[in-house]
C-alpha positions in Angstrom: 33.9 -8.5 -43.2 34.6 -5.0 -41.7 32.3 -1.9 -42.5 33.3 1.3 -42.2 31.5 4.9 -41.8 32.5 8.0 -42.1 30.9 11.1 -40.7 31.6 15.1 -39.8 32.3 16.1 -43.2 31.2 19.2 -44.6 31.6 23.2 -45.3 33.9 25.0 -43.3 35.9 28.6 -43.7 39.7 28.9 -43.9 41.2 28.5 -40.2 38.3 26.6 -39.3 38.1 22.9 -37.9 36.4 19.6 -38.1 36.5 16.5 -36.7 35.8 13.6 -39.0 34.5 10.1 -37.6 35.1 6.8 -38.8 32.9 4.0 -37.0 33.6 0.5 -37.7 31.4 -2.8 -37.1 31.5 -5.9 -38.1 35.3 -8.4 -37.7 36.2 -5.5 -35.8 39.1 -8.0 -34.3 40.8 -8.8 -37.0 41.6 -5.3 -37.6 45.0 -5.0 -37.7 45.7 -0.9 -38.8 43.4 1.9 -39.8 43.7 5.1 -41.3 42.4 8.1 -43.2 42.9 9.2 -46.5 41.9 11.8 -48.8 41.8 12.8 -52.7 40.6 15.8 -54.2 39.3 16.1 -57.7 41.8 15.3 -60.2 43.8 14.1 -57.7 45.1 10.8 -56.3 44.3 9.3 -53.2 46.5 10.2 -50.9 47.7 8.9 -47.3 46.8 11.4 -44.2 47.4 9.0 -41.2 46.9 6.1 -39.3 46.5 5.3 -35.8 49.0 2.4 -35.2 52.2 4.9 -35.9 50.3 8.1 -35.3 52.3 9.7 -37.9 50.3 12.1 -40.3 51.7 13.5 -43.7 53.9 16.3 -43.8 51.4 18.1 -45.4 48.9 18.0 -42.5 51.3 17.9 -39.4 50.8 20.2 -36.9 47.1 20.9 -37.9 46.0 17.9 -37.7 45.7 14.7 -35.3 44.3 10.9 -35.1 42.4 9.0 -32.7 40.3 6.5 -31.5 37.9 5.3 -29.0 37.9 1.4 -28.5 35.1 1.1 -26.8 32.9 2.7 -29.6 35.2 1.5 -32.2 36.0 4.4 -33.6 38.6 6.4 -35.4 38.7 10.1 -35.4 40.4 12.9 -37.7 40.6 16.2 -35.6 41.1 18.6 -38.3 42.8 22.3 -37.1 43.8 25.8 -39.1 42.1 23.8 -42.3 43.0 25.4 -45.3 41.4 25.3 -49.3 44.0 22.8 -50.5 42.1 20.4 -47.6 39.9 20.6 -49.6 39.1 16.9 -50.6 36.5 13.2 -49.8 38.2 11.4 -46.9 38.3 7.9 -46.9 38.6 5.6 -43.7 40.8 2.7 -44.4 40.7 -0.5 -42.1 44.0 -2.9 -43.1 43.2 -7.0 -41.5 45.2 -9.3 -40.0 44.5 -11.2 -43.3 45.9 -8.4 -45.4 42.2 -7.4 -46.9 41.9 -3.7 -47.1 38.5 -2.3 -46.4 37.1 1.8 -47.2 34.7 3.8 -45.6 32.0 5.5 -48.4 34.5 8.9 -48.1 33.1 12.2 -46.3 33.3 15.5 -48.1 35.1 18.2 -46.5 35.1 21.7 -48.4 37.3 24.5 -47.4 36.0 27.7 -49.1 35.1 31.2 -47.5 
């Protein structure tokens, strides 16, 4: 089993930043990907990153960036220029060797002036 924790959500003006935090314990070595995710209300989740490509979506490229510490096993989510329609519960997502997925309990990040 893998757990996951997120951290460094919260309320945050237009243009502002954050950086998000996703510690991970447990079968920490059979770990094979993780990400982040986000959905909004009324919304799907949706994919944001992950650390193995260190692609981000289209819709977050440029403001934003993954990752990690090894030693602390930790994933990170360095939010830039955040704007309302960030507005959203990120999710930590850790993919094992084994094919199980595994979620963080989601952070809240609110974009609002």
């Amino acid at each position: 089993q893998v757990q996951l924790v997120e951290s460094g959500g919260g309320l945050v003006q237009p243009g502002g930043s954050l950086r998000l935090s996703c510690s991970a314990s447990g079968s920490i070595f059979s770990i094979q990907s993780m990400g982040w995710y986000r959905q909004a209300p009324g919304k799907e989740r949706e994919w944001v990153g992950d650390i193995t490509s260190g692609e981000v979506s289209i819709h977050v490229k440029g403001r934003f960036t993954i990752s990690r510490d090894n030693a602390k096993y930790t994933l990170y989510l360095q939010m830039n220029s955040l704007k309302p329609e960030d507005t959203a519960a990120y999710y930590c997502r850790a993919l094992l060797d084994s094919g199980v997925i595994y979620w963080g309990q989601g952070t809240q990040v609110t974009v609002s002036s």
